[in-house]
MIZAVEX-874511 format. One record per atom (N, C-alpha, C): x, y, z. Coordinates in steps of 0.1 Angstrom, whole numbers, plus 5000, padded with zeros to 4 digits. Layout:
<zazas>
XYZ/...
</zazas>
This chain:
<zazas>
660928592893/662228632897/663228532890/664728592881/665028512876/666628452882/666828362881/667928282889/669228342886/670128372898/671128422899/672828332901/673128392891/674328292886/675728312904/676028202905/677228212918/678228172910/679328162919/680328082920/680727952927/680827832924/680827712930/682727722941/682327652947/681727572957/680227652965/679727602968/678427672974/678027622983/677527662999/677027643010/675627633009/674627553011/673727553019/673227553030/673127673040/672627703053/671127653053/670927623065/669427553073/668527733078/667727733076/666727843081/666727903096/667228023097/667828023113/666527993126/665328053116/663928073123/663227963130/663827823121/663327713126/664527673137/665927673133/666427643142/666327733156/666027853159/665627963170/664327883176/663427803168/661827773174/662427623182/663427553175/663827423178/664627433193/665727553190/666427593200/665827613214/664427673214/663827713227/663027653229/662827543223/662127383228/662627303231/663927253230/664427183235/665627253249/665427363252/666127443262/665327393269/663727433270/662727433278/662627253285/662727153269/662926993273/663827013283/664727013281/666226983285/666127063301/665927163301/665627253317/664527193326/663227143318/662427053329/662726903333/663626853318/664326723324/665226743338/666126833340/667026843348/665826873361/665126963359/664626993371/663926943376/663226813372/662226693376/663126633381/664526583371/665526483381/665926533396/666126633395/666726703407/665826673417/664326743417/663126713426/663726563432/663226473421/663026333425/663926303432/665326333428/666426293437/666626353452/665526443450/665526523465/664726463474/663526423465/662826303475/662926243484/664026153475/664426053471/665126053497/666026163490/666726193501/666126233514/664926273511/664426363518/663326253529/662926143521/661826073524/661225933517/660325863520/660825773516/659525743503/659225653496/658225623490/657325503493/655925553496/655125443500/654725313486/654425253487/653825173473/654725113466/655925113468/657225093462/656524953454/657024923441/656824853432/657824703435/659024763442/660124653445/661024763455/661624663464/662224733471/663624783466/664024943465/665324993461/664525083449/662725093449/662625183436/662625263436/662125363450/662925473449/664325543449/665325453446/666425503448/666425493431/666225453420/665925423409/665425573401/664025563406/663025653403/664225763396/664325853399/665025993397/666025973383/666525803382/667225803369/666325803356/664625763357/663925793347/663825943339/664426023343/665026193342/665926173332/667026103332/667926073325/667726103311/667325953306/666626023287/666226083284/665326163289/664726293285/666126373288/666826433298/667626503293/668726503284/668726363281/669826323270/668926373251/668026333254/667326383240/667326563241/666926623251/667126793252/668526793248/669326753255/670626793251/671326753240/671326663230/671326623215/670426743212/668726703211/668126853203/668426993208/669327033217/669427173219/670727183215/671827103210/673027083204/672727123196/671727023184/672027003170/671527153162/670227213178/669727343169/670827413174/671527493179/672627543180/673727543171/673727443166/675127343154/674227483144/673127453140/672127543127/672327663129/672627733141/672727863144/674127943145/675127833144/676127953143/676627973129/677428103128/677728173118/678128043109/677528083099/677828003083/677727873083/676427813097/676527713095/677727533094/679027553101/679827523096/679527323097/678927353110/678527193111/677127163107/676327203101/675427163096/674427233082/675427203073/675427233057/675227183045/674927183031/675027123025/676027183010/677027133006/678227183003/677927142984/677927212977/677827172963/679127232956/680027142952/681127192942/681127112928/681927162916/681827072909/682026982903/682626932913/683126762912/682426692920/681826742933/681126652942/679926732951/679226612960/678626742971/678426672983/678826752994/678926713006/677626763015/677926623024/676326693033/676926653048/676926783054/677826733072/676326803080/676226713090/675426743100/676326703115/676126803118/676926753135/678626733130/679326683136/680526613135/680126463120/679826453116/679326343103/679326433090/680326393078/680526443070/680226373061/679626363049/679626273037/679726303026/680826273022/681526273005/681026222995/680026272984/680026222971/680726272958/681126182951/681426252939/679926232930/679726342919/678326372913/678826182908/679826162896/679326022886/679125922901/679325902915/678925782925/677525752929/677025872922/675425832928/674125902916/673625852917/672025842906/671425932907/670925992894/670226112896/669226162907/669026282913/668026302921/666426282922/666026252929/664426212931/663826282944/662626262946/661826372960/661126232962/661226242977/660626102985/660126232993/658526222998/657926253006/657426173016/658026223030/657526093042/656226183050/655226163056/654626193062/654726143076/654626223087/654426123099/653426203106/652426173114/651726193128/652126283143/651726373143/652326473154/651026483164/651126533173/650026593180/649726713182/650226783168/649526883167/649126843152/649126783147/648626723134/649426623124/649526603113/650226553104/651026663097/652826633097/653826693091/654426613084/654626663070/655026603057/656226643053/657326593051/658426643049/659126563036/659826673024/660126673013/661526623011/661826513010/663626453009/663926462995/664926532998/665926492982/667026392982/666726332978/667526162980/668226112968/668926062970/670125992959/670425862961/670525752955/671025632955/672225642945/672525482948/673925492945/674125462935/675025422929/675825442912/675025302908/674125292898/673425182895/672625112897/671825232909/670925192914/669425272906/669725352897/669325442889/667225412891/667225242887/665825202883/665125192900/665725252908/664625222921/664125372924/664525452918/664325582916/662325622914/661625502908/660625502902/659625422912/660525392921/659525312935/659625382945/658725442950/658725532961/659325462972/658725382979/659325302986/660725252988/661225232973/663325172976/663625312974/663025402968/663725532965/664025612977/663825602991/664125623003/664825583006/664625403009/664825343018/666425273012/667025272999/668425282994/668825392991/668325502993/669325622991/670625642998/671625682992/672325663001/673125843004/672225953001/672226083004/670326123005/670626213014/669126243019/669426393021/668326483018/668526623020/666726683021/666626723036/665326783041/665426893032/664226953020/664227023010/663427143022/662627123031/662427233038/662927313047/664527253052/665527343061/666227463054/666227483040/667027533030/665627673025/664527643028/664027783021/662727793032/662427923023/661428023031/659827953025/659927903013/658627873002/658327763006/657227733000/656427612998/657427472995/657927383005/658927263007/658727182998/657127172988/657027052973/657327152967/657327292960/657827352951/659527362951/659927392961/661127422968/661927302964/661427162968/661927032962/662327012951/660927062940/661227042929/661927132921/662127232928/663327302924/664627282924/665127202936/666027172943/666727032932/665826952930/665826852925/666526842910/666126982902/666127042893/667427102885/668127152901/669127272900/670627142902/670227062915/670526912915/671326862904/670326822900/670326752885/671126782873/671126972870/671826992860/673226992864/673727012877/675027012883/675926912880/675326822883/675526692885/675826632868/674526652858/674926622843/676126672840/676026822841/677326902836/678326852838/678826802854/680326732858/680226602853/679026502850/679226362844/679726372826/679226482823/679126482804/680826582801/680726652811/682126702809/683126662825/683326562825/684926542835/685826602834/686326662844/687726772844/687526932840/686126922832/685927082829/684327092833/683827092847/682627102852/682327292849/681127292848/681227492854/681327492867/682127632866/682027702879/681227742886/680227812874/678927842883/678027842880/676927882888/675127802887/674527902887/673127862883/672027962884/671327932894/671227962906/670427932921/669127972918/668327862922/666927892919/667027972931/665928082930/665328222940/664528122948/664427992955/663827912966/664927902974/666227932966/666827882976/668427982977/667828102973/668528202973/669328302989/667828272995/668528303007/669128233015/669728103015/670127993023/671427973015/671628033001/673027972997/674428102999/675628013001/676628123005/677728082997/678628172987/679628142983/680828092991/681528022987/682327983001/684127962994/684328062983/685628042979/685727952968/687427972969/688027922955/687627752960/687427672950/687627492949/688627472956/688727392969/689727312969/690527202961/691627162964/692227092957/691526992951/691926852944/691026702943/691326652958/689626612957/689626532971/688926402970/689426282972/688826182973/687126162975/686226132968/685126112976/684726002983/683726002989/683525862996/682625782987/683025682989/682125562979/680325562983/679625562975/677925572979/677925442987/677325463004/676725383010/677925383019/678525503020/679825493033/679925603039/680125643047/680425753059/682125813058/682125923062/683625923066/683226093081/683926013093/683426133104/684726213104/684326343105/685826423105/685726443124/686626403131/686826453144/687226603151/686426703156/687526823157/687826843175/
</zazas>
């Protein structure tokens, strides 16, 4: 399949299917957290506890409910943020002068010359339903270029990070190196020509169904310097 030319600025949406599976897992967290608090606190009222560890622990007890429903309700937020229309809080934004990456209320501004070409850091972690390996497209900052070749600083100084598997349907190491790819020429193009970037790209078909044209360029906009934040409040 051959790659389909857009118009820049360009949206990157997150996959709704994962956010739908994330959404009804953390409903379910978040609904048994409350409903165990409630129990305990009814106990609590109702009767007293034998065995007490220190006296006043059951009046205690019922607050261990608490963080668990504070993690449900962050992860039943954040998948919701993924599910509504176009994505608006949690995207990844490519124009030709810069690219932005907002999750939640957290926005982050780069311009392409602030930060070093693209690289794929793969982290693995341990689950208990097995081991899940997840594909980052990461970026360090303006002259940090040679840690690019150390797996290890090439994570851990990046100062942009992009889950290559929220954005497609395919295979998340192919998908990467696609990503990495399309990345890369963007980015050359606005460094070798300043002021006359292209308008528009050839979207690799990995990531065809997750991208959305999103209008004319805004005006110049300040970027943020690599290794800084800027939160937009709404």
């Amino acid at each position: 399949m051959d790659d389909v030319m857009m118009k820049l600025p360009l949206r990157l949406i997150p996959r709704k299917l994962g956010a739908v599976f994330l959404c009804c897992f953390f409903l379910f967290f978040f609904g048994f957290s409350v409903f165990w608090t409630i129990m305990a606190a009814a106990g609590v009222m109702t009767g007293g506890m034998e065995n007490e560890p220190f006296p006043g622990f059951r009046y205690a007890f019922p607050a261990f409910g608490i963080p668990f429903m504070v993690v449900g309700f962050v992860g039943l937020s954040t998948a919701l943020m993924k599910l509504l229309p176009g994505s608006p809080y949690w995207h990844v934004e490519i124009a030709p002068q810069r690219i932005n990456v907002r999750r939640g209320f957290k926005l982050r501004q780069f311009a392409w010359s602030e930060i070093s070409p693209f690289g794929i850091s793969v982290k693995t972690r341990s689950t208990k339903g097995g081991k899940v390996t997840t594909y980052w497209i990461v970026a360090l900052g303006k002259g940090d270029e040679s840690f690019l070749a150390d797996e290890k600083a090439r994570y851990n100084r990046s100062v942009l990070q992009i889950n290559a598997g929220e954005y497609t349907h395919d295979k998340a190491e192919d998908a990467a190196a696609a990503m990495v790819d399309w990345l890369n020429g963007i980015r050359a193009e606005a460094i070798d020509r300043p002021g006359r970037a292209a308008t528009t790209t050839a979207v690799p078909p990995d990531f065809r169904g997750a991208v959305r044209e999103i209008g004319a360029a805004p005006g110049p906009m300040s970027a943020t310097p690599a290794g800084r934040s800027s939160v937009i409040e709404r």
